[in-house]
Legacy VTK file of the C-alpha trace (Angstrom):
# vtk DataFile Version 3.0
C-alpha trace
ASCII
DATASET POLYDATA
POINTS 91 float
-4.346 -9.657 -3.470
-8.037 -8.321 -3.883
-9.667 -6.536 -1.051
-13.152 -6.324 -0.091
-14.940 -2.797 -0.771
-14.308 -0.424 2.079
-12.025 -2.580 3.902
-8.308 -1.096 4.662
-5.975 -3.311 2.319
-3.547 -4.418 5.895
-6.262 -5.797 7.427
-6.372 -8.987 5.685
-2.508 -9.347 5.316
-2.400 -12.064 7.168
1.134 -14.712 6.039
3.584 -12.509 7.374
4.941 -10.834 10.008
4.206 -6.814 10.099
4.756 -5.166 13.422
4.410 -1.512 11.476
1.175 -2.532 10.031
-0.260 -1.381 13.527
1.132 2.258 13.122
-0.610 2.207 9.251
-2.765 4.954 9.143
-4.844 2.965 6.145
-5.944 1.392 9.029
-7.740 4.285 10.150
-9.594 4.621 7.262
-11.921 1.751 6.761
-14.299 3.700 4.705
-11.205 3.426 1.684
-11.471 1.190 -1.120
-7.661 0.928 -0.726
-7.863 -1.052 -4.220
-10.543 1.150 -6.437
-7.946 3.256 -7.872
-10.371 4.406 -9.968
-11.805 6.425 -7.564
-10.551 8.229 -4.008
-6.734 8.073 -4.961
-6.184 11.536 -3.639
-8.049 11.065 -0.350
-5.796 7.795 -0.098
-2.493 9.931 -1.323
-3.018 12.035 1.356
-3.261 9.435 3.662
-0.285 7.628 2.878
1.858 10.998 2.491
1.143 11.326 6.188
1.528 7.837 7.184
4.700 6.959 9.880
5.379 3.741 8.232
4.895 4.432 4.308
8.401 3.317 3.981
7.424 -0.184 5.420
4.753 -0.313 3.287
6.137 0.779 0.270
9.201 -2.359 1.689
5.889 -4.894 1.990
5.287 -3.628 -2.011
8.187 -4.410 -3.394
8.985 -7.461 -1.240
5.827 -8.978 -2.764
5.928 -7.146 -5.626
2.139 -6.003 -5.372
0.468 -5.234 -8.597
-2.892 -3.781 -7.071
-3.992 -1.048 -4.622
-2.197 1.845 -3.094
0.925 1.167 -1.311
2.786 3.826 -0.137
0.993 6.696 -2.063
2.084 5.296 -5.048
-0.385 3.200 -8.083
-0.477 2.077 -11.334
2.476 2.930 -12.987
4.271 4.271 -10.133
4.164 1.732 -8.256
5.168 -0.679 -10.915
8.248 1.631 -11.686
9.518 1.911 -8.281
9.080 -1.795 -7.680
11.344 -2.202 -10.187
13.881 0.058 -9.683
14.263 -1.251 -6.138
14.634 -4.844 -7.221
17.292 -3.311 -9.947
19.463 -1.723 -7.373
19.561 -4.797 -5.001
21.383 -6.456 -7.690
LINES 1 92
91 0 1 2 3 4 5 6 7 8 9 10 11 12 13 14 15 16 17 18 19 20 21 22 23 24 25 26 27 28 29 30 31 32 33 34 35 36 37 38 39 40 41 42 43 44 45 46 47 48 49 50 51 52 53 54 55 56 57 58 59 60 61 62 63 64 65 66 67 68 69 70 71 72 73 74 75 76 77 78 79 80 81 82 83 84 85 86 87 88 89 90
């Protein structure tokens, strides 16, 4: 799910229900691209790395199985890899 250019990624996440999205400290952070990982990824690492409810988010990931932006501190390849090793071990 695209975002717009300096707008926080949960902002905009609008289908479901996400009480910890309030607690995100994304949220904070307007001024992040939370989807140009091609630029500001360790600004937004440090972010989420401090963040009370990465584990939620990094739940919200997988759930959906997002394929863009930072969730949870993780990208890329990371994030693709621990996507799927959570859907491996729920089976």
């Amino acid at each position: 799910m695209p975002g717009k250019p300096g707008q926080a990624h949960l902002t905009f996440i609008q289908p479901l229900k996400l009480e910890w999205v309030e607690q995100a400290l994304c949220r904070q952070h307007p001024d992040i691209d939370w989807f140009d990982t091609e630029c500001g990824l360790m600004a937004a690492a440090s972010i989420c790395y401090r963040c009370p409810v990465k584990s939620e988010c990094l739940d919200y990931a997988v759930e959906t199985r997002a394929e863009d932006g930072i969730w949870a501190g993780l990208w890329g390849k990371q994030l693709e890899a621990m996507i799927d090793h959570r859907i491996r071990s729920r089976s």
